[in-house]
PyMOL Python script that loads the backbone (N, CA, C, O; Angstrom):
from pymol import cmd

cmd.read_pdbstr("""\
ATOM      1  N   UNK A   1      73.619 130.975 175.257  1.00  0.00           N
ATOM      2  CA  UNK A   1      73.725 132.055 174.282  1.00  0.00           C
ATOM      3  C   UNK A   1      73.214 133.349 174.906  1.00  0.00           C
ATOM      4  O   UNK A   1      72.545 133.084 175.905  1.00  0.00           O
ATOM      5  N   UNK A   2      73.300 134.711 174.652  1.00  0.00           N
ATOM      6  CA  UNK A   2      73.715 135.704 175.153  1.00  0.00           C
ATOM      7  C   UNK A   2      72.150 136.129 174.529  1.00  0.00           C
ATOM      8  O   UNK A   2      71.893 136.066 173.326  1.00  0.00           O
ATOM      9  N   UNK A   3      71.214 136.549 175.525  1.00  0.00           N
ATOM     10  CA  UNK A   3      69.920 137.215 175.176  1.00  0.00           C
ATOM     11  C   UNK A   3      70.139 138.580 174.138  1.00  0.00           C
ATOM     12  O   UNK A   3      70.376 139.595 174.793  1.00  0.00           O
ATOM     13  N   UNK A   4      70.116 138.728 173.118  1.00  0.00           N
ATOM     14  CA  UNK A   4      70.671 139.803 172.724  1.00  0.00           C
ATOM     15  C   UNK A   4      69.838 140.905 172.957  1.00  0.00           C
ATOM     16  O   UNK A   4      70.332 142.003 173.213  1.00  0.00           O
ATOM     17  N   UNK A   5      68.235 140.674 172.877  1.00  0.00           N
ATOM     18  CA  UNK A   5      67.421 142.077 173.131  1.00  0.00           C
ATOM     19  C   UNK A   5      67.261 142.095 174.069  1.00  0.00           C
ATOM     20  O   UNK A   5      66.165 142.656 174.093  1.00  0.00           O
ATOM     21  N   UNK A   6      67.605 141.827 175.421  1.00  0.00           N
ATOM     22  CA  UNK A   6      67.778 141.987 176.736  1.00  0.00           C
ATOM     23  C   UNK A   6      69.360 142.905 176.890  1.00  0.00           C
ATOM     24  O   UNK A   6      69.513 143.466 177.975  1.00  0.00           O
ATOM     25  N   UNK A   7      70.283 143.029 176.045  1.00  0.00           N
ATOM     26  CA  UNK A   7      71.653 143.909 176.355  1.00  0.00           C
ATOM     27  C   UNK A   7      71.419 145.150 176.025  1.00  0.00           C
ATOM     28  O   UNK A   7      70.527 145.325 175.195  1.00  0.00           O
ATOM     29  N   UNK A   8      72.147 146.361 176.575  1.00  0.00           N
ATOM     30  CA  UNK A   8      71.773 147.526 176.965  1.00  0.00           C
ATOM     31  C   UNK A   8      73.011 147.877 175.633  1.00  0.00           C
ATOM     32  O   UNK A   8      73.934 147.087 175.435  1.00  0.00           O
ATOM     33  N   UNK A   9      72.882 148.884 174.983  1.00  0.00           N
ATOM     34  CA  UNK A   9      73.089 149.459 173.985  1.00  0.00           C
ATOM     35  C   UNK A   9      74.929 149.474 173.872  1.00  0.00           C
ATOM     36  O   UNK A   9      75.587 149.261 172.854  1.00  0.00           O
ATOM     37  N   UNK A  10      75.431 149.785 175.209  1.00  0.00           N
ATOM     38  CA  UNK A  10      76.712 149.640 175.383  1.00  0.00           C
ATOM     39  C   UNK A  10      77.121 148.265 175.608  1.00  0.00           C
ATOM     40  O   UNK A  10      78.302 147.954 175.453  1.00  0.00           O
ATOM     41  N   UNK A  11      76.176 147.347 175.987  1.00  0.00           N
ATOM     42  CA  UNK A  11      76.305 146.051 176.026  1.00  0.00           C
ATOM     43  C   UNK A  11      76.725 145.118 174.661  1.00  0.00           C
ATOM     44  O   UNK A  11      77.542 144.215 174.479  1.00  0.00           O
ATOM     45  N   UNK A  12      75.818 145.755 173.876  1.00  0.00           N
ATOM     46  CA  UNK A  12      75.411 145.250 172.638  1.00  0.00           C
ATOM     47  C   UNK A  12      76.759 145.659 171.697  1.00  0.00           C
ATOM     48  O   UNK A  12      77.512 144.891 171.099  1.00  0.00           O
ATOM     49  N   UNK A  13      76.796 146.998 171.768  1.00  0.00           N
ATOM     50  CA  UNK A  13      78.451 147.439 171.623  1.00  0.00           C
ATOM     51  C   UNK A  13      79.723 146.877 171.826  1.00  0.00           C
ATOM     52  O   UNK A  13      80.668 146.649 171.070  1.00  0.00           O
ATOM     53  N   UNK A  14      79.520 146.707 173.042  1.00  0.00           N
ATOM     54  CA  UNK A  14      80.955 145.692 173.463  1.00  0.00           C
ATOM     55  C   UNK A  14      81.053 143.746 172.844  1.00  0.00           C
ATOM     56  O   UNK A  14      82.022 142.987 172.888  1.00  0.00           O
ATOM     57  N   UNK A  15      79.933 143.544 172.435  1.00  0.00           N
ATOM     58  CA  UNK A  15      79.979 142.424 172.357  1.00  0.00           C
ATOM     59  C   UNK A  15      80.260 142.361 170.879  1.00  0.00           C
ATOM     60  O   UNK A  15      81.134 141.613 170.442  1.00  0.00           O
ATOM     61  N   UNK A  16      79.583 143.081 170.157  1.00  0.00           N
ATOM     62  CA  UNK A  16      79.777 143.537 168.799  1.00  0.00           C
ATOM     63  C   UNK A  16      81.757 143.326 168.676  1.00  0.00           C
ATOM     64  O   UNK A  16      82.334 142.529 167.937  1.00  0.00           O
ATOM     65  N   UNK A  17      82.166 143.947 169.286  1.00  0.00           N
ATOM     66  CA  UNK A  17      83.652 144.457 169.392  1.00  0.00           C
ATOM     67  C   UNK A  17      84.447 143.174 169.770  1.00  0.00           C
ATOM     68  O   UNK A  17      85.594 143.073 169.335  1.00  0.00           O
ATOM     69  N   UNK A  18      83.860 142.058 170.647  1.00  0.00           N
ATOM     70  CA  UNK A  18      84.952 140.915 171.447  1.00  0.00           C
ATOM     71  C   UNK A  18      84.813 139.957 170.226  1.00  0.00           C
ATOM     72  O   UNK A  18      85.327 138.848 170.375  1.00  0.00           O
ATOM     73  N   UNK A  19      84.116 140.253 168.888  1.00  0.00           N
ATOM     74  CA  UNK A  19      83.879 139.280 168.073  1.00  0.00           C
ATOM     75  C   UNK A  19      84.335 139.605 166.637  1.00  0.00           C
ATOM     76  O   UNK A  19      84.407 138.800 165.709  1.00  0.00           O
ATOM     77  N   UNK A  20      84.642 140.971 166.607  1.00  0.00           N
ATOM     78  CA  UNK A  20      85.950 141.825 166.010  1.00  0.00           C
ATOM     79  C   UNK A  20      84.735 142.316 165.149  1.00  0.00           C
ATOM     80  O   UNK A  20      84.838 141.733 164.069  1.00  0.00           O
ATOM     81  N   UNK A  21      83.613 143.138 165.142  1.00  0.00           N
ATOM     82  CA  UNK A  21      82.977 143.816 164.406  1.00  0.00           C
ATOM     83  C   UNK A  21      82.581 145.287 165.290  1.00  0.00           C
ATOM     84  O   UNK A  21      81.985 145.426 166.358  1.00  0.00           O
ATOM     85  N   UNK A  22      83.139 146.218 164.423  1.00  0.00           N
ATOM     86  CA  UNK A  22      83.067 147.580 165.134  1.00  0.00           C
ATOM     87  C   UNK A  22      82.357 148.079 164.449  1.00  0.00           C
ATOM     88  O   UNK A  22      82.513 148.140 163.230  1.00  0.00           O
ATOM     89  N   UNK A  23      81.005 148.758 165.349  1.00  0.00           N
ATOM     90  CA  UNK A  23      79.814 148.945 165.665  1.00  0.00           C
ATOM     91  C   UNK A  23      79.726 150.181 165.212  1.00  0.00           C
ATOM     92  O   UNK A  23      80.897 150.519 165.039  1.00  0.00           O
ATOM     93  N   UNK A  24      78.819 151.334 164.824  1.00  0.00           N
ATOM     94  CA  UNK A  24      78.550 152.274 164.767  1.00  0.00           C
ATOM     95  C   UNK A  24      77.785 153.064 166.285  1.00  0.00           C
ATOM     96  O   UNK A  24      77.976 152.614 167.415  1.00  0.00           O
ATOM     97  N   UNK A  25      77.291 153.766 166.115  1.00  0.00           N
ATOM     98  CA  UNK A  25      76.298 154.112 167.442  1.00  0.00           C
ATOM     99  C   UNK A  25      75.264 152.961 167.339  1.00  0.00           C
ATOM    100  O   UNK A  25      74.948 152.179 166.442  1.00  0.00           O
ATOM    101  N   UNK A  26      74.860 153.173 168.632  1.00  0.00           N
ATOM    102  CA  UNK A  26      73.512 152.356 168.508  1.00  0.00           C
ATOM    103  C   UNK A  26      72.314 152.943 168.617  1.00  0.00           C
ATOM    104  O   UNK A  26      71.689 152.980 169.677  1.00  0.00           O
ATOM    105  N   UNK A  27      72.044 153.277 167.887  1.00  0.00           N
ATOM    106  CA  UNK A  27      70.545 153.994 168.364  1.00  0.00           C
ATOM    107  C   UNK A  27      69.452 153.236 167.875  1.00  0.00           C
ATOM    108  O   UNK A  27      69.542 152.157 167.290  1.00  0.00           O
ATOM    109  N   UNK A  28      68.115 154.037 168.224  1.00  0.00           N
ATOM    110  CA  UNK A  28      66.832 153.210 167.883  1.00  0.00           C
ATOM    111  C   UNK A  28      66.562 152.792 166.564  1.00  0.00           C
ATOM    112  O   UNK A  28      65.784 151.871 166.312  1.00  0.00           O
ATOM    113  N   UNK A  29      67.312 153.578 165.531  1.00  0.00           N
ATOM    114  CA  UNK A  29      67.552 153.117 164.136  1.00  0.00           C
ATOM    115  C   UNK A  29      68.187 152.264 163.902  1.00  0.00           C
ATOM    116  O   UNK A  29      67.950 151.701 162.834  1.00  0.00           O
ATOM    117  N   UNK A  30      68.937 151.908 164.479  1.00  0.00           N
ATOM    118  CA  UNK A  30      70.129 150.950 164.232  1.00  0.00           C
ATOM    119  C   UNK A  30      70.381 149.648 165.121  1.00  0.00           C
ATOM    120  O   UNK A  30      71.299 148.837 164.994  1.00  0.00           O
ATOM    121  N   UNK A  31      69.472 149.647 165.937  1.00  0.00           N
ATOM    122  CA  UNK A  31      69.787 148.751 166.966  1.00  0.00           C
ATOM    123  C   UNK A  31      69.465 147.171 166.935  1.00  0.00           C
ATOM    124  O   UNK A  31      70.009 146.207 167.475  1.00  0.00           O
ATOM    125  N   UNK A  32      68.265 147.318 166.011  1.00  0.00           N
ATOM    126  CA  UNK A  32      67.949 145.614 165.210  1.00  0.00           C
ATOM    127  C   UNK A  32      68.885 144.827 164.264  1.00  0.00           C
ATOM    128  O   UNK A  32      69.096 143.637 164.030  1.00  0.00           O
ATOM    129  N   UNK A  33      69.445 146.250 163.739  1.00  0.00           N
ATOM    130  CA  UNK A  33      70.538 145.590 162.575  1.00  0.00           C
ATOM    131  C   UNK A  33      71.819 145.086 163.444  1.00  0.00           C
ATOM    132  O   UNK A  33      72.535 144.116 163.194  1.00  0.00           O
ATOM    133  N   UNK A  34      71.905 145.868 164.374  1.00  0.00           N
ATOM    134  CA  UNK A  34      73.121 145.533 165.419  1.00  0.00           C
ATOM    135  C   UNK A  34      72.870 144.148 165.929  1.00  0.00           C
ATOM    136  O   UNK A  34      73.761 143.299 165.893  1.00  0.00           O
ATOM    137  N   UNK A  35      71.988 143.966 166.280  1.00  0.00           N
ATOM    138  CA  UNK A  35      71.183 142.883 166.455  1.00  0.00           C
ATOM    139  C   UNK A  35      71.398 141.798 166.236  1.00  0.00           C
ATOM    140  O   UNK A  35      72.077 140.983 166.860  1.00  0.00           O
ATOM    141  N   UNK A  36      70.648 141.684 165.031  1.00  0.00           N
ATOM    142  CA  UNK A  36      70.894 140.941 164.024  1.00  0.00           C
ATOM    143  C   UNK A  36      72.386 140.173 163.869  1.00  0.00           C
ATOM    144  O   UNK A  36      72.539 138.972 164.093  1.00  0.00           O
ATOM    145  N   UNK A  37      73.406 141.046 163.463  1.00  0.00           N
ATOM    146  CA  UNK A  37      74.466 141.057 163.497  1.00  0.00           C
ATOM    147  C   UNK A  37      75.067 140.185 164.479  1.00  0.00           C
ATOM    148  O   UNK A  37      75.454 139.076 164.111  1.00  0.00           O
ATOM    149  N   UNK A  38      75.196 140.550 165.693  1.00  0.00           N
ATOM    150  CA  UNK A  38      75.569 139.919 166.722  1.00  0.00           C
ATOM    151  C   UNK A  38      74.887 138.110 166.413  1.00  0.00           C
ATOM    152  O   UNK A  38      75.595 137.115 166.567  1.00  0.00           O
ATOM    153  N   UNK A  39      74.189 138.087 166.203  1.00  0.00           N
ATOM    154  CA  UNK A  39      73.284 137.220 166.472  1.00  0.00           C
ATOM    155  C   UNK A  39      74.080 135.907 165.166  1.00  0.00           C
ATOM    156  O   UNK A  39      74.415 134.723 165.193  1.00  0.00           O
ATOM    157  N   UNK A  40      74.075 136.719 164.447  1.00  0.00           N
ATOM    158  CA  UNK A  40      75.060 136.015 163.211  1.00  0.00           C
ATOM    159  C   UNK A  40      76.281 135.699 163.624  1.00  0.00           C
ATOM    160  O   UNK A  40      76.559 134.503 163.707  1.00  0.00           O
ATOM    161  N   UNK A  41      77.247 136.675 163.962  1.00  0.00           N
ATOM    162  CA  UNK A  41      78.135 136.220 164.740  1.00  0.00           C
ATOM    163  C   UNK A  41      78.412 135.339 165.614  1.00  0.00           C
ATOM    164  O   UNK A  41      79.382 134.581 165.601  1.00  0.00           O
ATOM    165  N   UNK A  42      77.633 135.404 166.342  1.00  0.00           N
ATOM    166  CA  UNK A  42      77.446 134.452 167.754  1.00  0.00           C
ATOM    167  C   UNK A  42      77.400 132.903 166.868  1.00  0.00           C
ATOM    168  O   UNK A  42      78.047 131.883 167.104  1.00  0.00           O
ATOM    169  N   UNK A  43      76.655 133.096 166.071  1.00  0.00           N
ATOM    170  CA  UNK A  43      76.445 131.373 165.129  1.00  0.00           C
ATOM    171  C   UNK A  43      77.243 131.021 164.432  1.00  0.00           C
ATOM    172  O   UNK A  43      77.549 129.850 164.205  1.00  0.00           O
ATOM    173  N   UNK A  44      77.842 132.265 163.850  1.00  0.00           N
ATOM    174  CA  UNK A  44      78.688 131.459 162.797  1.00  0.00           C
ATOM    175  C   UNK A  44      80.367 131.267 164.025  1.00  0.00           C
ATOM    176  O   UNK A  44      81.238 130.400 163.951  1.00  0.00           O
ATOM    177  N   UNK A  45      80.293 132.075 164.714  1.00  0.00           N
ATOM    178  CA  UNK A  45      81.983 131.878 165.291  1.00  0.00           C
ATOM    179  C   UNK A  45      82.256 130.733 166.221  1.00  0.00           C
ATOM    180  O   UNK A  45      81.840 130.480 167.352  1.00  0.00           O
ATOM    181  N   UNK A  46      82.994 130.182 165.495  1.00  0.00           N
ATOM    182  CA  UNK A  46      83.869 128.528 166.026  1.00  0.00           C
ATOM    183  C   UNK A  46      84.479 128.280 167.278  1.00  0.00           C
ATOM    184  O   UNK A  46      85.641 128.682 167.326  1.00  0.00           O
ATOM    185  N   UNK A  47      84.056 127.744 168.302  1.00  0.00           N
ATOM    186  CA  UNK A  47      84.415 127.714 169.788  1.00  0.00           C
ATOM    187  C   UNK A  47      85.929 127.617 169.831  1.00  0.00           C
ATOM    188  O   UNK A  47      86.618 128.411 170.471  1.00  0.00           O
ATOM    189  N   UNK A  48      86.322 126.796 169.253  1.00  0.00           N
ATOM    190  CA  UNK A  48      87.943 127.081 169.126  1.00  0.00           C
ATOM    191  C   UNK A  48      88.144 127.147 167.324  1.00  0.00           C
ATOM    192  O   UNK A  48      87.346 126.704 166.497  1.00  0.00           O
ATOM    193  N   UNK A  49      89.813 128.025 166.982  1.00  0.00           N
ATOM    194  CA  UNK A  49      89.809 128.566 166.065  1.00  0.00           C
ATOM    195  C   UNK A  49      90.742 127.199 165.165  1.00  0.00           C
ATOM    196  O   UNK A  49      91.816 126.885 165.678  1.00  0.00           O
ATOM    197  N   UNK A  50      90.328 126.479 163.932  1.00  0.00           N
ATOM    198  CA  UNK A  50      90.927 124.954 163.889  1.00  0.00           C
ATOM    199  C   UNK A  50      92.184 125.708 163.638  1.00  0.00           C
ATOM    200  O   UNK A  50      92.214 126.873 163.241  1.00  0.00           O
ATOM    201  N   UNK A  51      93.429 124.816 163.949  1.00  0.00           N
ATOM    202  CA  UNK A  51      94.920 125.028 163.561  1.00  0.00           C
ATOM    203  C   UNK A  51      95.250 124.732 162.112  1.00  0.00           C
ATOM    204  O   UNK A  51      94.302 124.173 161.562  1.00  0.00           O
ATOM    205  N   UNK A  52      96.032 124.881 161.516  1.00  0.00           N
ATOM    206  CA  UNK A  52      96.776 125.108 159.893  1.00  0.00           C
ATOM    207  C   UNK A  52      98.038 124.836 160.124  1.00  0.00           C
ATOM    208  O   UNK A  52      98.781 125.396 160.929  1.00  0.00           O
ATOM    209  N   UNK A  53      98.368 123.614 159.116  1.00  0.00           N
ATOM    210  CA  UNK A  53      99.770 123.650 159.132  1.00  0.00           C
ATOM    211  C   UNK A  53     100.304 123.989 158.113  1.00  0.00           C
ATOM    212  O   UNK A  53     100.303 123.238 157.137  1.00  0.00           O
ATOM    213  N   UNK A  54     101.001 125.438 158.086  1.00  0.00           N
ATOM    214  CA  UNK A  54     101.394 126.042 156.917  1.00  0.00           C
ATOM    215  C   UNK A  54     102.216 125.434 156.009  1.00  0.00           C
ATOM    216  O   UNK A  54     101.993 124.231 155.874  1.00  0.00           O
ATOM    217  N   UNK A  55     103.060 125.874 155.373  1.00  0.00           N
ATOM    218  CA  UNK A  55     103.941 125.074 154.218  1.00  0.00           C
ATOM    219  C   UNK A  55     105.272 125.557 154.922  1.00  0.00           C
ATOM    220  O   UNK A  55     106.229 125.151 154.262  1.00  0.00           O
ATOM    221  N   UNK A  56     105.647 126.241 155.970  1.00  0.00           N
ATOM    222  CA  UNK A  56     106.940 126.534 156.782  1.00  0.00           C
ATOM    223  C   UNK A  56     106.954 125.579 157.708  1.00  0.00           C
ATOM    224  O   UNK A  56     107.999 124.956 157.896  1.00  0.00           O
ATOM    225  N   UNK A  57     105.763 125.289 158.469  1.00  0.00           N
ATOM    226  CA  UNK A  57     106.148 124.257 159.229  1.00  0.00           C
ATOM    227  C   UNK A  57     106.220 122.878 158.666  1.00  0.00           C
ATOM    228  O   UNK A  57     106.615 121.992 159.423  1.00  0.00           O
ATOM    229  N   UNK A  58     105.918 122.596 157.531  1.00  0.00           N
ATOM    230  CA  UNK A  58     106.107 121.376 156.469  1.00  0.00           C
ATOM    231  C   UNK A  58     107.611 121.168 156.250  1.00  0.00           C
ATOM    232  O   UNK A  58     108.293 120.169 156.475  1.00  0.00           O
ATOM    233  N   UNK A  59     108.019 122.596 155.658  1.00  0.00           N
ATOM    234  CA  UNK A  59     109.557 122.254 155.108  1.00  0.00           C
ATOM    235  C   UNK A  59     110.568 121.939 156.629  1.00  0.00           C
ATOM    236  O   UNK A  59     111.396 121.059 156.866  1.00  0.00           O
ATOM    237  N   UNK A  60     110.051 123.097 157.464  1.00  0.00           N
ATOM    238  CA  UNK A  60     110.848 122.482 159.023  1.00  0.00           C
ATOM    239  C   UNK A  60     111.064 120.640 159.528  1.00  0.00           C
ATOM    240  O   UNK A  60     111.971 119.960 160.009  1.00  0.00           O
ATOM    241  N   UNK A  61     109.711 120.431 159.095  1.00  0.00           N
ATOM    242  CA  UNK A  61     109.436 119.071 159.416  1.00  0.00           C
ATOM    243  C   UNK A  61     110.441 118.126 158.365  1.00  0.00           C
ATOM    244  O   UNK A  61     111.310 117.355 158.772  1.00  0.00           O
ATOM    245  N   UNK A  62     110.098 118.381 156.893  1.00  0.00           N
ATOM    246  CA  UNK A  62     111.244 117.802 156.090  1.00  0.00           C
ATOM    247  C   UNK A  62     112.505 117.759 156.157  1.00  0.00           C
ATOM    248  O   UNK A  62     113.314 116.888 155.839  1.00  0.00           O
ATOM    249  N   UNK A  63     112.663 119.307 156.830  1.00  0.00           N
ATOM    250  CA  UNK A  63     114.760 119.059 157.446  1.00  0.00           C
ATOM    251  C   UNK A  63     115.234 118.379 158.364  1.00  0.00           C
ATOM    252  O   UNK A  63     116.349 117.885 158.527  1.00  0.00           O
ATOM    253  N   UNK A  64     113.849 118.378 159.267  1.00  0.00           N
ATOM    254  CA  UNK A  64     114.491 117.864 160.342  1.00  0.00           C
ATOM    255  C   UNK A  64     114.555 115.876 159.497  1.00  0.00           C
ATOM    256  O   UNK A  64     115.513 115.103 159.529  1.00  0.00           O
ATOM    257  N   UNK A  65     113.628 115.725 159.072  1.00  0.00           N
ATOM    258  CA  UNK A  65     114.150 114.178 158.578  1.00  0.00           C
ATOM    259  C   UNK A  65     115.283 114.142 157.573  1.00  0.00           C
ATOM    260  O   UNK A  65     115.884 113.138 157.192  1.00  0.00           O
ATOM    261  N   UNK A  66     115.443 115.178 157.271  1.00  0.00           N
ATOM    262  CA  UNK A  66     116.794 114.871 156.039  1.00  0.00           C
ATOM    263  C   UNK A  66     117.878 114.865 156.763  1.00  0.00           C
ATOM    264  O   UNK A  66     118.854 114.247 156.339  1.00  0.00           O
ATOM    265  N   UNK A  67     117.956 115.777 158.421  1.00  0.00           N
ATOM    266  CA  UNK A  67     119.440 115.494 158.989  1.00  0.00           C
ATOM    267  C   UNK A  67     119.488 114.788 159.550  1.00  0.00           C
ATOM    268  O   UNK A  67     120.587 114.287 159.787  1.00  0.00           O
ATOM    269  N   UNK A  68     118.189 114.234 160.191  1.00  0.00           N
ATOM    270  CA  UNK A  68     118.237 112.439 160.982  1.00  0.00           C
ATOM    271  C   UNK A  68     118.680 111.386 159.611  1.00  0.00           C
ATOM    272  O   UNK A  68     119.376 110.417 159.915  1.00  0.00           O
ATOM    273  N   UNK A  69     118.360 111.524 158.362  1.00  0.00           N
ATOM    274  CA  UNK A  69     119.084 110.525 157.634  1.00  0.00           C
ATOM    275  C   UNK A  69     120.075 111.069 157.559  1.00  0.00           C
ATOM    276  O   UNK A  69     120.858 110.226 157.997  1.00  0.00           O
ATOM    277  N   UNK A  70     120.742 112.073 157.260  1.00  0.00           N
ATOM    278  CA  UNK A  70     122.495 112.047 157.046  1.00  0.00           C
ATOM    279  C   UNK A  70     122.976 111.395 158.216  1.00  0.00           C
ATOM    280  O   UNK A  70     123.622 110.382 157.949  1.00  0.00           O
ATOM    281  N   UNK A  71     122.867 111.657 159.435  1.00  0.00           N
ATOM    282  CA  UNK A  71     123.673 111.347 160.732  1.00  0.00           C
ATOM    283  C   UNK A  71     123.446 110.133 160.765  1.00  0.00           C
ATOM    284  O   UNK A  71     124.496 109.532 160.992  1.00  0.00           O
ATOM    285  N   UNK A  72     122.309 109.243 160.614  1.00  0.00           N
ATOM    286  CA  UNK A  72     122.455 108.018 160.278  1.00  0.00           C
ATOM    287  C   UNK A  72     123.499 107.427 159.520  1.00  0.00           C
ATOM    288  O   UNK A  72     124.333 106.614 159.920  1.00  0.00           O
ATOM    289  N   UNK A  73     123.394 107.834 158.571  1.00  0.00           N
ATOM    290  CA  UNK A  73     124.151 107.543 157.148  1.00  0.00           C
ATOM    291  C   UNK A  73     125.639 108.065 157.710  1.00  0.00           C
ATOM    292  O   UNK A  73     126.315 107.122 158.121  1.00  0.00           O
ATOM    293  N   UNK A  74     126.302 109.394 157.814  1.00  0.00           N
ATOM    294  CA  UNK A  74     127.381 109.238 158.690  1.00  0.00           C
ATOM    295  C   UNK A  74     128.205 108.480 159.797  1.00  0.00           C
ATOM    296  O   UNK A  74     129.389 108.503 160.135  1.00  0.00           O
ATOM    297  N   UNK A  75     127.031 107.764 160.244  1.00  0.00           N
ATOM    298  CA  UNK A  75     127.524 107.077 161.678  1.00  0.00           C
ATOM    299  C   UNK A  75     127.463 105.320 161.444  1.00  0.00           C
ATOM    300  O   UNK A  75     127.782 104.564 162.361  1.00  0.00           O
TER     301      UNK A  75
END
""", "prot")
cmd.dss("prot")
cmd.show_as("cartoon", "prot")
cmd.util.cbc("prot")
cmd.orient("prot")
């Protein structure tokens, strides 16, 4: 895990940003909450993002078995 009060203000910035939260300045006022932040992020975000199988790729899946039974049924 990424030392966060060891990153340099533009550091802290950019990392803020690769985790899709855009940052304000950082200054000495603001820089714990930035902090913070990151720090939340870092915990809550999921090493990989799980997959969804929507309701389009459902009905795709259903056609394709309804024309494997006709061609059956044809042949």
């Amino acid at each position: 895990m990424v030392e966060v009060k060891c990153l340099s203000d533009d550091e802290l910035q950019n990392e803020l940003h690769k985790l899709g939260f855009p940052p304000g300045p950082i200054l000495p006022s603001t820089r714990k909450v930035y902090e913070k932040k990151l720090v939340q992020l870092l915990v809550s975000t999921p090493c990989a993002p799980p997959k969804k199988n929507g309701p389009g790729e459902l009905n795709r899946a259903q056609d394709n078995d309804d024309s494997e039974e006709m061609q059956d049924f044809h042949q």
